[in-house]
C-alpha positions as CSV (number, residue, x, y, z in Angstrom):
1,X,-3.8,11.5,37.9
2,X,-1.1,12.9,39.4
3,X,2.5,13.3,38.2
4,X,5.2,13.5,40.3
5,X,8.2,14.0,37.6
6,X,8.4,14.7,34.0
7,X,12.2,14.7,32.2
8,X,13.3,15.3,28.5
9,X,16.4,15.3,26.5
10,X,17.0,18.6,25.1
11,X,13.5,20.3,24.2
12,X,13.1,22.7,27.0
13,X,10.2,24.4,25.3
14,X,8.4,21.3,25.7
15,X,8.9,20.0,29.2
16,X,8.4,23.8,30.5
17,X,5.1,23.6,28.4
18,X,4.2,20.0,29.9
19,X,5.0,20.8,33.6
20,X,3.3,24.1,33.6
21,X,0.1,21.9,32.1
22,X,0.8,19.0,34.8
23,X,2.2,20.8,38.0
24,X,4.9,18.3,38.6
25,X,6.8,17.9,41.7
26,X,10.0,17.9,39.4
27,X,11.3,18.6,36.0
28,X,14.3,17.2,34.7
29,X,16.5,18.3,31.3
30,X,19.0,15.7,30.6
31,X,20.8,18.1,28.6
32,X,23.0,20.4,31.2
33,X,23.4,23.0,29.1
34,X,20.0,23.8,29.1
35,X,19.3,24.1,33.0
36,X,19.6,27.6,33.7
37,X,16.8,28.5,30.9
38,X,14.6,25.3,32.5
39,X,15.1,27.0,36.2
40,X,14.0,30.7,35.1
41,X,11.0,29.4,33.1
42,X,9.8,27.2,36.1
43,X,10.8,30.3,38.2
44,X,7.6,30.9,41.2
45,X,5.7,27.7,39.2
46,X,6.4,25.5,42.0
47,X,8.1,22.9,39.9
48,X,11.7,22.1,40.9
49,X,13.9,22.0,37.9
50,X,17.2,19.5,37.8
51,X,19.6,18.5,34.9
52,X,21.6,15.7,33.8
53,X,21.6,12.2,33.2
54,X,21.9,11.6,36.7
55,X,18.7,13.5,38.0
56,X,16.8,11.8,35.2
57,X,17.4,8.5,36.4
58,X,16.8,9.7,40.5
59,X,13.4,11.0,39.0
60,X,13.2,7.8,37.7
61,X,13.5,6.5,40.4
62,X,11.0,8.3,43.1
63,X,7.7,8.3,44.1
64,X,5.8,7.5,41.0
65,X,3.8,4.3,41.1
66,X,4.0,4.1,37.2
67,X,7.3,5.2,35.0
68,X,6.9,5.2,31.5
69,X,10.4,4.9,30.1
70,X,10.5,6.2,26.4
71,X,14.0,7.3,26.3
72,X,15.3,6.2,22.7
73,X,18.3,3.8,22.9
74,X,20.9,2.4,25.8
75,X,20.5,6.1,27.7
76,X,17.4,4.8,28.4
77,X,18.5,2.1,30.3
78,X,19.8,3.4,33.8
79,X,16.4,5.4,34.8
80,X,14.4,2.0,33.9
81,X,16.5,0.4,36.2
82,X,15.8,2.8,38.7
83,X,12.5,2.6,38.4
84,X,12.6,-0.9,38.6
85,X,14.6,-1.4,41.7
86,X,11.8,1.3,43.3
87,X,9.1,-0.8,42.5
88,X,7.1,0.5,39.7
89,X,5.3,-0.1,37.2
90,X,7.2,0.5,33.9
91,X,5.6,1.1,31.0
92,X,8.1,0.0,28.5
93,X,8.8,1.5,25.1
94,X,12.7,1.5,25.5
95,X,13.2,-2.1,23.9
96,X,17.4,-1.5,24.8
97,X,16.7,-1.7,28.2
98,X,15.3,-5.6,27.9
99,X,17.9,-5.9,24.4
100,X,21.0,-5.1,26.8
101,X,19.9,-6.5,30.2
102,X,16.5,-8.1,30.0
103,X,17.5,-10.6,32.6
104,X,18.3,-8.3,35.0
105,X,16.0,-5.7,34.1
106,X,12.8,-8.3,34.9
107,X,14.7,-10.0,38.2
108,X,14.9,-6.4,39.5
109,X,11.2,-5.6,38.5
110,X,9.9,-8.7,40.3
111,X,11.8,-8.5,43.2
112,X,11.2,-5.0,43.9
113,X,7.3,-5.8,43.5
114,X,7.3,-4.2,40.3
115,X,6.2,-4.5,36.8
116,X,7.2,-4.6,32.9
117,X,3.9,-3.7,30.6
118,X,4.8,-3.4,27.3
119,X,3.9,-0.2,25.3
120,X,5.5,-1.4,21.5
121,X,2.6,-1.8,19.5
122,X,3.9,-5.5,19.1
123,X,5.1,-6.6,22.8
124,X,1.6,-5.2,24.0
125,X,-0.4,-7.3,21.2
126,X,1.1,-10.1,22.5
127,X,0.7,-9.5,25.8
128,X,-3.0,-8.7,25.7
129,X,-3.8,-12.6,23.8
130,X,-1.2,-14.1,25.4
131,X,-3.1,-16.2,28.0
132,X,-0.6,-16.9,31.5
133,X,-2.7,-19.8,32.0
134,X,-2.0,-21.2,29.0
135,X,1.4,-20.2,28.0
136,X,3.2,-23.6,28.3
137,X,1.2,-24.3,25.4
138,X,2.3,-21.6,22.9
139,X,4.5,-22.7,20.2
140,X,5.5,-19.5,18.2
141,X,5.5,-15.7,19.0
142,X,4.8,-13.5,15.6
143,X,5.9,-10.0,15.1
144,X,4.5,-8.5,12.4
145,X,6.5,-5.3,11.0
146,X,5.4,-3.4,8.1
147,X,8.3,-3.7,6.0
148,X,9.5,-0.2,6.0
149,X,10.1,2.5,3.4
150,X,12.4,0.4,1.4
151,X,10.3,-2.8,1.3
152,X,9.7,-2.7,-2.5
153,X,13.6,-1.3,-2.9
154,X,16.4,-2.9,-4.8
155,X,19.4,-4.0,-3.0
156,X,21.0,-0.9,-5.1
157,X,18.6,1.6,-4.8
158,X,18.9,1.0,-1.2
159,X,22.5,1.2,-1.6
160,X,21.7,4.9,-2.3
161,X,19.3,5.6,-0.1
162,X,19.5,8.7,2.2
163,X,18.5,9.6,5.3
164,X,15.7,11.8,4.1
165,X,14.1,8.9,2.7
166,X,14.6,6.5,5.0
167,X,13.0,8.2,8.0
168,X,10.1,8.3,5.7
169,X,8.0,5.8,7.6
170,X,4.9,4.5,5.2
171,X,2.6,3.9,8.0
172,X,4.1,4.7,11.4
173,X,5.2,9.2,12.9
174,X,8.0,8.0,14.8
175,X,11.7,9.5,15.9
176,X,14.3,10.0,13.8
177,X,16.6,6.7,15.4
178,X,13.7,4.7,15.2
179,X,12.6,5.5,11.4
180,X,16.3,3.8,10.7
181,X,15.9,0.9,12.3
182,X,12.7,0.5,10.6
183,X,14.1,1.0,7.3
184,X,17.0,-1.8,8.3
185,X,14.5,-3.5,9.8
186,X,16.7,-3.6,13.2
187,X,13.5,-2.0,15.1
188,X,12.3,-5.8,14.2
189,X,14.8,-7.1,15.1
190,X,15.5,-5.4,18.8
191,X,11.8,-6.1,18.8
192,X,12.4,-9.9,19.1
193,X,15.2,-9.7,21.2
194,X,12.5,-7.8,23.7
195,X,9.3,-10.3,22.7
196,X,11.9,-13.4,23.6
197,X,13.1,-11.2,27.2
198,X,9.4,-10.4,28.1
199,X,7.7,-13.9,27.2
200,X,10.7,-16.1,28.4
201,X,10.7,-17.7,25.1
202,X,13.3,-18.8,22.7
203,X,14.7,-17.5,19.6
204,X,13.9,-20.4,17.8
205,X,10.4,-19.5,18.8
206,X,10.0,-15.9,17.6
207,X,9.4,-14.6,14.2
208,X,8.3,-12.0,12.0
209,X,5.8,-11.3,9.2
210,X,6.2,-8.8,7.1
211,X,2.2,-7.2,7.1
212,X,2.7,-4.3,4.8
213,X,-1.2,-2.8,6.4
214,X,-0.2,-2.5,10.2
215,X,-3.1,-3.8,11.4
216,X,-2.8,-6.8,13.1
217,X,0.1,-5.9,15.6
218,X,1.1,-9.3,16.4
219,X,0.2,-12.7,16.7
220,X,0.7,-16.1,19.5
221,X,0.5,-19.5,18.2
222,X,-0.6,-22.4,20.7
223,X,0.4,-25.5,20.2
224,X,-3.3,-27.3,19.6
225,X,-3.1,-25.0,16.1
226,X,-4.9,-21.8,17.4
227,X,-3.4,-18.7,16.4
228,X,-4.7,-15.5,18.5
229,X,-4.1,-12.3,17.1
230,X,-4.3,-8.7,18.4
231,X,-5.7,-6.1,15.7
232,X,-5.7,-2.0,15.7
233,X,-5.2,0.6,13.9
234,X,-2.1,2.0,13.5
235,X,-1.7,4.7,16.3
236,X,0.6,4.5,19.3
237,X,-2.2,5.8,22.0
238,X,-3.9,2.4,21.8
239,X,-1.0,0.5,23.8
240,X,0.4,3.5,25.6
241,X,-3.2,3.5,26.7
242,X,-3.3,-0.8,27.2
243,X,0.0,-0.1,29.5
244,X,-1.6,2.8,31.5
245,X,-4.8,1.6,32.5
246,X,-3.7,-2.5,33.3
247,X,-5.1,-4.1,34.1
248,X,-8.0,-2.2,33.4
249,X,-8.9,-0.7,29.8
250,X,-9.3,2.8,29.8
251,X,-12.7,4.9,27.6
252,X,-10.9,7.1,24.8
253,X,-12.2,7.9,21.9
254,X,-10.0,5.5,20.2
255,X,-9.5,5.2,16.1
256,X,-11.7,2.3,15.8
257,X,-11.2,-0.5,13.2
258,X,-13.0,-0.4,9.9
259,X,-12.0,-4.0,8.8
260,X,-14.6,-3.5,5.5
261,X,-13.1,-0.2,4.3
262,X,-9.6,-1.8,4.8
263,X,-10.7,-4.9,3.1
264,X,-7.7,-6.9,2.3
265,X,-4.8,-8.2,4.8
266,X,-1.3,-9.3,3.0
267,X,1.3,-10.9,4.3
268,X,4.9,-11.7,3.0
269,X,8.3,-13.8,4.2
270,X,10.7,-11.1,5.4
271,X,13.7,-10.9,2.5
272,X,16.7,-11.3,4.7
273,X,19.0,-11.0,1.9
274,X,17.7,-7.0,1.4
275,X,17.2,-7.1,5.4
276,X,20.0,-8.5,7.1
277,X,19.7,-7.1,10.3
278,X,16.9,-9.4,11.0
279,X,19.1,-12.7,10.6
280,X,22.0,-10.8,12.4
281,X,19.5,-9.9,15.5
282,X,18.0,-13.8,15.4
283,X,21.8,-15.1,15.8
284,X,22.9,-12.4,18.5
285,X,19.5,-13.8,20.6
286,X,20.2,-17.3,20.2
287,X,24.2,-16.6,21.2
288,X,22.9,-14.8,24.4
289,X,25.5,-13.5,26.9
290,X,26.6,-10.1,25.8
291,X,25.8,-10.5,21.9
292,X,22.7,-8.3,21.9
293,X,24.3,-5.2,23.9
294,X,27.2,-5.6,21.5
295,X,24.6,-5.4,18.2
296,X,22.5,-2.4,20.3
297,X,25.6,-0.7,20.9
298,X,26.8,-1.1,17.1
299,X,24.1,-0.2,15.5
300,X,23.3,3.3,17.4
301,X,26.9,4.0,16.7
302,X,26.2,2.7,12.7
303,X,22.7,4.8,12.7
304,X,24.0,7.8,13.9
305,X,27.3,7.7,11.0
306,X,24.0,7.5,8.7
307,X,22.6,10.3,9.4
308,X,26.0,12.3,9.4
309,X,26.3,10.6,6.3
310,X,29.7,9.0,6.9
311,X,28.2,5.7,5.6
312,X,25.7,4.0,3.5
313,X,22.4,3.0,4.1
314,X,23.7,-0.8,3.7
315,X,26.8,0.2,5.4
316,X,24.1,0.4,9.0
317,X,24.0,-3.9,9.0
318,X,27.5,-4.3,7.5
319,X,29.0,-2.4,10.7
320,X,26.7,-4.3,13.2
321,X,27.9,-7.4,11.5
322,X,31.5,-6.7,11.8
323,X,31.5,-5.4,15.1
324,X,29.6,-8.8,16.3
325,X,32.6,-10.9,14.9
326,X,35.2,-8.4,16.1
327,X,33.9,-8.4,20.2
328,X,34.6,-11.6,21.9
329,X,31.1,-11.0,23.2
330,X,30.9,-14.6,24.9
331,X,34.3,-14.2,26.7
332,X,33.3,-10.6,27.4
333,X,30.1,-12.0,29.3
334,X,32.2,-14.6,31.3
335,X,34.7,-12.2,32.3
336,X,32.2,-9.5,33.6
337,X,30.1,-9.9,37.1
338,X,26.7,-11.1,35.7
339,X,24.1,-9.0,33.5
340,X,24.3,-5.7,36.2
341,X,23.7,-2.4,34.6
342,X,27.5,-1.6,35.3
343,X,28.2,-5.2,32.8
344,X,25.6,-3.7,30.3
345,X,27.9,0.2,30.2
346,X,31.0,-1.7,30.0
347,X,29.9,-4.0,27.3
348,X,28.0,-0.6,25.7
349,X,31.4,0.7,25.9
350,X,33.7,-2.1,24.4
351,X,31.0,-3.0,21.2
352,X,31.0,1.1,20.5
353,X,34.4,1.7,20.3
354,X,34.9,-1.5,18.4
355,X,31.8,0.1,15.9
356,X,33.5,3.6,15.6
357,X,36.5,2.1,14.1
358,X,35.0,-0.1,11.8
359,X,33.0,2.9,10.3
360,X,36.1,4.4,10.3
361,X,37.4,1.7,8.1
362,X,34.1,2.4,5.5
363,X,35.1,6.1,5.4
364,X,38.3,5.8,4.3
């Protein structure tokens, strides 16, 4: 394999450590301030170092046959676009990018002789038993989701709850934006937004399961009564792996399933009075237009007044709620040119500004 650019946000120490390991053509810090200590540590390596959020999305947007875009939240949607419109194949584990322009996102990818593979545990589940032969025939997509560190919480213990706890993931070692949204159960619900994007199906058609083991990673439901379902344990490399090899499977020593040590599967109805951000996401899907770019852009702005600790934990799907019914978010679709990346920065914009004042409004 050979890599032809490697980017990160801020950690110099590890892209420097990455690129002297892979010999990339480039390295890009998306952080500017941290571009003269990339260039001296690349110095006589033969790795060409850039910065900014610009460069990321031109690396993005080069040679590569396959991207993998893991940038966490709406930054990460501009280099996927990029790599789109060059052609690649995208492995896909920023969900905003389909949440805030799916539409386009896939038109590009197709057109340009591209791809969109999956790499969220769930989205690649369902794309390895979904069957393109067959899918006319499915009646129901099922995302399962673990519930979260708050699962067995009261309404007013999570009313407490503090960041330290709730990036305290029971099952999954993930960032610290994406422990949140697992706690609000927003991850799910972006997650179904993505699943309803990739599959072309609708949001009357995708659900979740709360399956407190995280081993069965999603499920597809055909129509004749046949439910497929894709089962791992739970450890990221399996679909970052799927994504990388397709359409081939590629030989790892791979955690392998013990289904007798495990020996029970649960399953439970996901509370939506505890977990609103699931019906929130459900209703911003089936609204369409602008709707989910408003909620994305809301709830970063709500997630991030967590963690500063401006708000409440149940403050999160109170201000993605409020900005929804504050932005016009059909009218703002109509009166923008399409679902382009420059419609998805000025919804972005709008639904962000609209979300910093209504924290504003809790922290009084």
């Amino acid at each position: 394999v050979e890599v032809s650019a490697l980017t990160a946000g801020k950690n110099v120490e590890r892209l420097v450590e990455q690129a002297l390991r892979w010999r990339p053509k480039l390295a890009v810090i998306e952080d500017e301030t941290k571009y003269d200590e990339l260039r001296a540590r690349l110095a006589g390596s033969g790795v060409e170092a850039a910065a900014g959020s610009g460069a990321v999305a031109d690396a993005a947007a080069g040679d590569a046959q396959w991207v993998m875009s893991a940038i966490v939240g709406f930054a990460g949607l501009a280099p996927t676009m990029a790599a789109a419109k060059a052609g690649a194949v995208i492995g896909l584990a920023n969900k905003e990018s389909l949440v805030c322009a799916g539409p386009s996102l896939l038109r590009t990818a197709k057109f340009a002789g591209g791809a969109v593979i999956p790499v969220d545990s769930e989205h690649s589940a369902i794309f390895q038993v979904l069957d393109p032969m067959n899918a006319q025939h499915v009646s129901r997509l099922i995302l399962t989701a673990s519930g979260g560190p708050f699962r067995g919480w009261t309404m007013e213990q999570m009313a407490h709850a503090t960041p330290e706890q709730a990036v305290a993931h029971p099952k999954w070692d993930m960032g610290v934006k994406i422990s949140i949204d697992s706690a609000t159960m927003m991850n799910k619900g972006l997650e179904m937004i993505e699943a309803a994007y990739l599959f072309a199906m609708p949001a009357e058609r995708v659900d979740v399961l709360v399956h407190p083991q995280s081993i069965i990673h999603s499920l597809v439901e055909y129509a004749d009564g046949s439910t497929l379902a894709q089962l791992g344990a739970p450890d990221m490399r399996t679909p970052i792996a799927c994504a990388f090899a397709w359409p081939d499977r590629l030989p790892w020593p791979a955690p392998k399933l013990d289904l007798a040590s495990i020996g029970q599967l649960t399953f439970e109805e996901p509370d939506l009075r505890r977990f609103p951000a699931l019906k929130i996401a459900k209703e911003a899907l089936a609204a369409g237009g602008a709707a989910p770019a408003v909620m994305n852009a809301a709830n970063e702005v709500a997630v991030a007044a967590f963690l500063d600790r401006k708000i409440g934990f149940l403050d999160i799907a109170t201000t993605v709620a409020e900005t929804l019914e504050r932005v016009d978010a059909q009218g703002l679709a109509a009166a923008t040119d399409g679902d382009t990346l420059e419609t998805a920065r000025h919804t972005d914009s709008i639904a962000r500004r609209v979300a910093n004042d209504v924290v504003s409004g809790l922290t009084r």
